[in-house]
C-alpha positions, -999 to 999 in steps of 0.1 A, spaced: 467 863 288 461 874 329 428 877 321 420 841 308 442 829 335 421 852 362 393 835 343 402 800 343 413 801 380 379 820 393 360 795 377 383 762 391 380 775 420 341 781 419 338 749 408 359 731 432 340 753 460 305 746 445 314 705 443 328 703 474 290 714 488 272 691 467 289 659 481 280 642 511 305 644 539 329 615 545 340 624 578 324 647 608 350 674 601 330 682 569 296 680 583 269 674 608 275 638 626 254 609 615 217 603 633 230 569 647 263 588 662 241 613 679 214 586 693 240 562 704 227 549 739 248 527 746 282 546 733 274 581 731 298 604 715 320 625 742 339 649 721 327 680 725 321 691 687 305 660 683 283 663 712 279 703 698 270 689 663 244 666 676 234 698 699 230 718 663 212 689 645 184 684 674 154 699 665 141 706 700 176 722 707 198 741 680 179 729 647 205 748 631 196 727 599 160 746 595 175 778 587 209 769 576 227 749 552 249 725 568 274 701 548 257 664 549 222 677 557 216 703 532 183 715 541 183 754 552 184 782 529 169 814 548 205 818 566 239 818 556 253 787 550 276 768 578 308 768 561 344 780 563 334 789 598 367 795 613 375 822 588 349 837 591 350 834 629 390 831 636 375 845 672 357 814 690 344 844 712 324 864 683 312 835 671 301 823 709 281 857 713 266 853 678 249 818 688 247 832 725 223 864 710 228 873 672 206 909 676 237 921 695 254 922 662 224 926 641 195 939 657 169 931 628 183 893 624 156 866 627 184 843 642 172 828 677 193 838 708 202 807 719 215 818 753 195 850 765 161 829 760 175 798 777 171 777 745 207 760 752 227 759 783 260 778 786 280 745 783 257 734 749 267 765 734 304 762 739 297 725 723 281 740 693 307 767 688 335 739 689 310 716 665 310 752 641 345 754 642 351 720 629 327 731 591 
């Protein structure tokens, strides 16, 4: 009897995990901001995940989407997807130094370093860790 239960909730759960990244986002909180958010002359976004998720989205600045999987964009698969990032990262820190230079951690990783080659400033990183945060 544990067993089928052990069974029956592994697989609800897998399922409710595995659905949950096949929708499209209804909010921000669950994924990259909208084009039109991020390209909004004339009212552009000032919170600063926002502004980090439009940071992550650019693809002459973070293009986190070309290597990773992000909820509403769904195109990366080489890296680990973008999800549950604050368990995984309870320590805004780690996570800042991972963006900031991931060979630190990992010194065969193919990962950009964001912040030793000058790809993002100091302040865009700090957005993008508060946009990660947020998925």
């Amino acid at each position: 009897m544990r067993k089928t239960a052990s069974i029956i909730l592994g697989a609800s759960t897998a399922a409710l995990l595995f659905g949950s990244l096949l929708t499209a986002p209804v909010s921000f909180a669950q994924g990259a901001p909208k084009g039109e958010v991020c390209n909004n002359k004339e009212n552009p976004p000032t919170d600063a995940a926002v502004q980090g998720g439009c940071i992550a989205i650019d693809r002459k600045k973070g293009n986190c989407q070309a290597c990773h999987m992000i909820a509403g964009i769904n195109h990366g698969n080489v890296a680990p997807p973008l999800i549950s990032m604050k368990a995984r990262f309870p320590d805004k820190a780690k996570l800042r130094a991972q963006v900031w230079d991931a060979s630190v951690a990992n010194p065969k990783t193919v990962m950009s370093p964001f912040g030793r080659h000058g790809i993002l400033s100091e302040e865009e990183i700090d957005k993008v860790v508060e946009f990660l945060h947020t998925l």
